[in-house]
C-alpha positions as CSV (number, residue, x, y, z in Angstrom):
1,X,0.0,0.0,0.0
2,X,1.4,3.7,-0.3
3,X,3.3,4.7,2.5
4,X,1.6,6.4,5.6
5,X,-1.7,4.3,5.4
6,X,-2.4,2.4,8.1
7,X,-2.8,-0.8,8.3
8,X,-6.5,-0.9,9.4
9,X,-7.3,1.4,6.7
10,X,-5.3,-1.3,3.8
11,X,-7.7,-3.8,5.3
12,X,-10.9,-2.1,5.0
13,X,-10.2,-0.7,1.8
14,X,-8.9,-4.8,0.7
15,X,-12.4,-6.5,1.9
16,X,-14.7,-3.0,1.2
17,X,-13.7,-2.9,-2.8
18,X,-13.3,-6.6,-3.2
19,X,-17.0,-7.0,-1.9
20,X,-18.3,-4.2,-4.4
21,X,-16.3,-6.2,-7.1
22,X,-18.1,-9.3,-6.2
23,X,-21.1,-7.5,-6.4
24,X,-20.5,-6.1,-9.9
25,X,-19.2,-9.6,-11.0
26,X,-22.4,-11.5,-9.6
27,X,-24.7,-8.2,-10.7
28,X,-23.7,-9.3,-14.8
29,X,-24.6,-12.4,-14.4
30,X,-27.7,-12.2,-12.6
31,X,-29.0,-9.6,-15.0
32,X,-28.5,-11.5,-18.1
33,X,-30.3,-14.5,-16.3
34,X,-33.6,-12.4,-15.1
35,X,-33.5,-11.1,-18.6
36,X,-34.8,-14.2,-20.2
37,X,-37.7,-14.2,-17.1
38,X,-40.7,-12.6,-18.1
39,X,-42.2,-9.9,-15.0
40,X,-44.5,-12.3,-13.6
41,X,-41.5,-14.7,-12.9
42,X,-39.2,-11.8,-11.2
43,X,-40.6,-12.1,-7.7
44,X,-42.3,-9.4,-5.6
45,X,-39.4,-7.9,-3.9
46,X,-39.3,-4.0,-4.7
47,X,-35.7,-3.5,-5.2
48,X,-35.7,-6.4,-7.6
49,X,-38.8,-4.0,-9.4
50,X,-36.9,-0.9,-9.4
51,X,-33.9,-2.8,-10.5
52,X,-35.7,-4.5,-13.5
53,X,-37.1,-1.3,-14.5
54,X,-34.3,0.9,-14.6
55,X,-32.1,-1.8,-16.5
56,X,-34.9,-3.0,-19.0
57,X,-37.5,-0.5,-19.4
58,X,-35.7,2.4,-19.7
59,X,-33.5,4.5,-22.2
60,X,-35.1,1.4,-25.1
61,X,-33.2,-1.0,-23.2
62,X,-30.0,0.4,-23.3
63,X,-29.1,0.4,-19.8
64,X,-28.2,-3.2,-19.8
65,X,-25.3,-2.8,-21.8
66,X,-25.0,0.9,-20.2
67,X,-24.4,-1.6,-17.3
68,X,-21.3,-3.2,-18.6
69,X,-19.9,-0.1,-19.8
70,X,-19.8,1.5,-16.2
71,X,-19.3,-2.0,-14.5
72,X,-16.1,-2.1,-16.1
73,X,-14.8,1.1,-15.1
74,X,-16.0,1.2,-11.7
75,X,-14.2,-2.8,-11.6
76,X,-10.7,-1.0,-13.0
77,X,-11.2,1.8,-10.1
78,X,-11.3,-0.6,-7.6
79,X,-8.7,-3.4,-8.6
80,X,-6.6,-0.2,-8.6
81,X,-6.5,-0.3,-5.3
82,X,-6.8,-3.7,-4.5
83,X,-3.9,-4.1,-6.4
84,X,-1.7,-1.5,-4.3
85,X,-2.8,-3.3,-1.2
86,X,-2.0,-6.4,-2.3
87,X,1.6,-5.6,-4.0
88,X,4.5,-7.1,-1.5
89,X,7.9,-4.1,-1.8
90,X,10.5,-5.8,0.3
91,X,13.0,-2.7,0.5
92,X,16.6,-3.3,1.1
93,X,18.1,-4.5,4.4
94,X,14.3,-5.8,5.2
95,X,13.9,-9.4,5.3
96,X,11.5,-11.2,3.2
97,X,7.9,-12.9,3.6
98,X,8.0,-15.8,6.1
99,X,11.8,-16.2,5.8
100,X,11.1,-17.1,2.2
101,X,14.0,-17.3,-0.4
102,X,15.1,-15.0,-2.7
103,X,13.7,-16.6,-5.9
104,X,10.0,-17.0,-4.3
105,X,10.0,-13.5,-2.8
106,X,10.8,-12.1,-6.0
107,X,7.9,-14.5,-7.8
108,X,5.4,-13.1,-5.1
109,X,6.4,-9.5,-5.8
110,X,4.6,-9.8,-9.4
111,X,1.6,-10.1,-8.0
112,X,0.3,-13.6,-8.6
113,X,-0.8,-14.3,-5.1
114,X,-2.9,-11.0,-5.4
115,X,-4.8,-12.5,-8.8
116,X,-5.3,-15.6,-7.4
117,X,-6.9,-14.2,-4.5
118,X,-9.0,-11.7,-6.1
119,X,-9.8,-14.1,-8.7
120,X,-11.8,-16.7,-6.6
121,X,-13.0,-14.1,-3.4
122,X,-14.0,-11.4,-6.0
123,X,-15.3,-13.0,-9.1
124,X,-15.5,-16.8,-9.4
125,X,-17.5,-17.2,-5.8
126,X,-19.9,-14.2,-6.3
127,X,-20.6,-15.3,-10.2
128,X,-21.4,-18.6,-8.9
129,X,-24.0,-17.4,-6.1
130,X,-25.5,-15.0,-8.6
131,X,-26.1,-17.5,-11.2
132,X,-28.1,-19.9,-8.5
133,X,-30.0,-17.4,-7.1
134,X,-30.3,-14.4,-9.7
135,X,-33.3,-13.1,-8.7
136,X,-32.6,-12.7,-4.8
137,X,-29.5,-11.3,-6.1
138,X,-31.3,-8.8,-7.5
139,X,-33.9,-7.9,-4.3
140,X,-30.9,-6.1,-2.3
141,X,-30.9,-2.1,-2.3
142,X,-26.8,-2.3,-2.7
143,X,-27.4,-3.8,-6.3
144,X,-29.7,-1.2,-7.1
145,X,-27.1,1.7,-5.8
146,X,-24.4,0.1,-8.1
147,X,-26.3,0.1,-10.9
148,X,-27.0,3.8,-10.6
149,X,-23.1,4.6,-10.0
150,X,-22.2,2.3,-13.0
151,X,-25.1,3.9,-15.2
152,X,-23.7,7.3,-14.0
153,X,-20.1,6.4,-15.1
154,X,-21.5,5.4,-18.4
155,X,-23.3,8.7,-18.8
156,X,-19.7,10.6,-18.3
157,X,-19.0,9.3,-22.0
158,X,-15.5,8.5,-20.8
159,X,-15.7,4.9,-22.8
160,X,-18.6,5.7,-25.7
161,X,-16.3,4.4,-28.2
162,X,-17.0,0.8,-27.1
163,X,-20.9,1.8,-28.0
164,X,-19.4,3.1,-31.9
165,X,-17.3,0.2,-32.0
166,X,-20.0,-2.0,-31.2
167,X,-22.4,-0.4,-33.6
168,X,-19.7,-0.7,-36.6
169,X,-20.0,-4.5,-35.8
170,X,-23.5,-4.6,-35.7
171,X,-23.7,-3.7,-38.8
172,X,-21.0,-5.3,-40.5
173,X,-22.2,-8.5,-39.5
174,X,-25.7,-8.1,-39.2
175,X,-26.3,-8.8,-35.7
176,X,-29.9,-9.0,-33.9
177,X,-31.2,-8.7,-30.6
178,X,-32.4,-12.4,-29.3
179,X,-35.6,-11.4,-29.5
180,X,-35.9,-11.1,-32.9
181,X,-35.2,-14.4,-33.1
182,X,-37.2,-16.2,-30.0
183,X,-39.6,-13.3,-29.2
184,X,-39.5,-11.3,-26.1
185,X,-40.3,-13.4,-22.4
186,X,-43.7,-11.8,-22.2
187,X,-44.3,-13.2,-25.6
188,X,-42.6,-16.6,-25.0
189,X,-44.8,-16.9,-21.8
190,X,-48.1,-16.6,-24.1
191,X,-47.2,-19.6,-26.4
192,X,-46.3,-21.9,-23.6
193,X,-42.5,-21.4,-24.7
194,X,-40.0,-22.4,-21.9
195,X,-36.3,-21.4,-21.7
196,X,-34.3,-24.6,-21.1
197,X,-31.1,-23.3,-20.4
198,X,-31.4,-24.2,-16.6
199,X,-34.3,-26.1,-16.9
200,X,-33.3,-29.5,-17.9
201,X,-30.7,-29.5,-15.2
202,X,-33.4,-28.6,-12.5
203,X,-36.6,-30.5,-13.8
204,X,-35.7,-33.6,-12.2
205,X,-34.5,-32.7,-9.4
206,X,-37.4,-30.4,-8.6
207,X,-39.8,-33.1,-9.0
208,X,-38.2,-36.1,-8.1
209,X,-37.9,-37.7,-11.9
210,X,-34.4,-37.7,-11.2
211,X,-34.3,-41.7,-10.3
212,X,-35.4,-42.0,-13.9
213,X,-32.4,-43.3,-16.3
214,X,-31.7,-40.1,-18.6
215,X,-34.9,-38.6,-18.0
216,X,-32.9,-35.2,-19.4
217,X,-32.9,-37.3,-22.6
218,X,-36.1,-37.5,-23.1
219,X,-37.7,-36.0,-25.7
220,X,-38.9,-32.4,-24.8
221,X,-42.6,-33.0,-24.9
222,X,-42.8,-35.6,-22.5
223,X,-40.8,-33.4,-20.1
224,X,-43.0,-30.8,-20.9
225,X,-46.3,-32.9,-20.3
226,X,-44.6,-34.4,-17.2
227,X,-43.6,-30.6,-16.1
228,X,-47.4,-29.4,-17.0
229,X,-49.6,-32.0,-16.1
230,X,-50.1,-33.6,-12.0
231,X,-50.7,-36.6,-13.1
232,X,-48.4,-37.4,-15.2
233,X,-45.7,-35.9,-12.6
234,X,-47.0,-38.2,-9.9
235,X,-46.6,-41.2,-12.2
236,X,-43.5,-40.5,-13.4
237,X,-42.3,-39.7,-9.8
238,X,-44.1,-43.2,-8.2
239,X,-41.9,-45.0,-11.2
240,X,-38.5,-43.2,-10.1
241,X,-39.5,-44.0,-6.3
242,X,-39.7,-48.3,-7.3
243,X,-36.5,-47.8,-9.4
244,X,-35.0,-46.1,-6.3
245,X,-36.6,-48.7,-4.0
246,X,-35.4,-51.6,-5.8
247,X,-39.0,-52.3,-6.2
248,X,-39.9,-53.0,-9.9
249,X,-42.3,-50.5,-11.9
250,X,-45.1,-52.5,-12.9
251,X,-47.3,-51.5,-10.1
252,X,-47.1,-48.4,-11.2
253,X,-47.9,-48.9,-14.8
254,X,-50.8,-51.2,-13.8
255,X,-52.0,-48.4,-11.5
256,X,-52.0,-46.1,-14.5
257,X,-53.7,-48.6,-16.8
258,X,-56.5,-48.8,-14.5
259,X,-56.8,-45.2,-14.1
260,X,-56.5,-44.9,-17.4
261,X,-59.3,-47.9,-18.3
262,X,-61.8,-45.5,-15.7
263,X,-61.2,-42.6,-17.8
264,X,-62.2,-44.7,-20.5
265,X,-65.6,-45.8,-18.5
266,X,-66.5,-43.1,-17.8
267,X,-66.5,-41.2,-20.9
């Protein structure tokens, strides 16, 4: 750290600005996630509300990637720091680290203990909590203040050559927004369209189909029907509890050939 700052203040400053880092590192990816969710599926929390309104609803949309813009310079601020805090000067006569050897001292003075550390307390653990719970991520008043300071360093212009850059792409290569593609998540909602990005992972788990021999490789209408329809959840769960049991299936089956011969009756 620069000389004449305590050591107190080094410590605060390390743990303060890594936190906000994680934050901003967690913050992209929940975003991008809740993006696909349509506004029913967003919760009722208020923050998460005012968050999904400033970042979607406003300025056409363009304070998503406003986001990014002012994520990555307020990021830069603060590893700037971090990076002095972190940065071992062994002057002369002073002995190193731990008693360490020459050789080692000198590797630790180019920082890779620092990279490492930020690397996995500041990015890596955050973006892995964000992506499993996106939307609580979301329902905290900090991720809604940090989205204002990184829309307000965006609006200082200091980097608006990344938005004519990515315009002269655009262009070039013809890119579209997803939705022209797959329709927005309001629209994807109304004709029973499901993202299944997460989905296949967590359908079996969620509803116990997961004793089921590749049930993720089965075909996508039976997973929908199974996801959509009770009864056809309860059978398919009664199968994987036998298979779990040791028990065989066929109880099961005859169960729903009877229920199914009913039906049959009484229509």
């Amino acid at each position: 750290m620069w000389e004449g700052v305590p050591v107190v203040v080094s410590l605060i400053l390390f743990f303060g600005l890594m936190s906000v880092v994680g934050m901003l590192e967690g913050m992209q990816i929940a975003f991008f996630y809740v993006a696909k969710l349509s506004e029913s599926e967003r919760g009722t929390s208020s923050w998460a509300n005012r968050t999904c309104n400033l970042l979607y609803n406003k300025r056409n949309g363009l304070n998503l990637p406003g986001f990014m813009i002012g994520r990555q310079l307020c990021v830069v601020s603060c590893f700037f720091i971090v990076a002095r805090v972190t940065t071992q000067d062994i002057a002369e006569g002073e002995t190193n680290v731990l008693g360490l050897p020459d050789p080692i001292q000198n590797f630790l003075k180019l920082g890779f203990q620092g990279a490492l550390i930020t690397t996995i307390l500041a990015s890596i653990t955050w973006q892995l909590v964000a992506g499993a719970f996106p939307v609580a991520f979301l329902s905290t008043p900090i991720t809604y203040i940090l989205l204002v300071i990184c829309l307000f360093l965006e609006g200082t212009g200091i980097c608006n050559g990344a938005w004519v850059l990515a315009g002269i792409f655009k262009n070039a290569f013809g890119y579209q927004l997803d939705e022209v593609y797959i329709g927005t998540a309001a629209e994807r909602e109304a004709r029973g369209s499901k993202d299944n990005s997460r989905r296949d992972l967590q359908l079996g788990v969620e509803t116990g189909f997961h004793g089921l021999p590749d049930f993720n490789k089965a075909p996508k209408s039976l997973r929908d029907l199974a996801e959509s329809d009770p009864e056809v959840g309860n059978y398919l769960s009664s199968v994987a509890n036998s298979m779990k049991a040791g028990g065989s299936a066929a109880p099961a089956v005859g169960a729903a050939a009877s229920s199914y011969d009913d039906d049959e009756v009484e229509c």
